[in-house]
N, C-alpha and C positions, 0 to 999 in steps of 0.2 A: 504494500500500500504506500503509495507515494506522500507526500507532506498537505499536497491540497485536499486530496480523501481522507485524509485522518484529520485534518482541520475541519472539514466539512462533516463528516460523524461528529467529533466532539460538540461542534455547533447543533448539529440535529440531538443528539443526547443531550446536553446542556439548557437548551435555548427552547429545544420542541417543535421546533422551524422541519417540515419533511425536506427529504434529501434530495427532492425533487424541486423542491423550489430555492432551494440553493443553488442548486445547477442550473437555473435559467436564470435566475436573479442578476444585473449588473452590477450594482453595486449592492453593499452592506445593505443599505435602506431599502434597499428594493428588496430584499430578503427577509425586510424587517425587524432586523438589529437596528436598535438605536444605540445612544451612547451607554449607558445603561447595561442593556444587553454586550454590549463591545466590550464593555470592562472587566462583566464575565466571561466571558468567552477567550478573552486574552489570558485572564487568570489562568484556566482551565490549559490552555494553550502552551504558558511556559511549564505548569508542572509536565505536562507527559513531555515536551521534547527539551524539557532541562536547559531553558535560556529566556533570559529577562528581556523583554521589547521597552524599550524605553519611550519618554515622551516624545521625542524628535522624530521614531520610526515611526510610532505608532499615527503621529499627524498626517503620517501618508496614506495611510491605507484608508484606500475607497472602496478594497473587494476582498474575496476569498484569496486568491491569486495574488495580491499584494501581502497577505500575512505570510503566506506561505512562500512568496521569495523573501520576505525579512527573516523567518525562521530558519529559512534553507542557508541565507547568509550569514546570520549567527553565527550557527552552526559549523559552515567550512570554516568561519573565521576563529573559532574553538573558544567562542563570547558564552557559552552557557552559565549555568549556573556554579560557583565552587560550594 
């Protein structure tokens, strides 16, 4: 399972949003995450892949696809959690 299907499960187990409308959604809002829901969902986000998004990254993100290139690049960059 790649980083954007396991963001996307977590958001539909988390949030309750189906997995189907995730995947047509453009952005977060369209999904119906607001800020709110964002802030859980990111919670949820760094415990399973063990790295903190901070405020600057997190301003970016408009979609599924943005958390999961910030995660991905966390990640190679070995920024996770000590």
């Amino acid at each position: 399972m790649d980083t954007l299907d396991t963001i996307e499960r977590i958001a539909s187990e988390k949030l309750g949003i189906a997995a189907e409308r995730l995947k047509s959604a453009h952005t977060l809002s369209e999904a119906g995450i607001d800020s709110l829901a964002a802030t859980e969902l990111v919670f949820a986000i760094e415990a399973q892949f063990g790295v903190v998004i901070d405020a600057t990254e997190l301003a970016r993100v408009r979609t599924m696809q943005d958390l999961a290139d910030i995660v991905d690049a966390l990640r190679a960059d070995g920024r996770g959690m000590s």
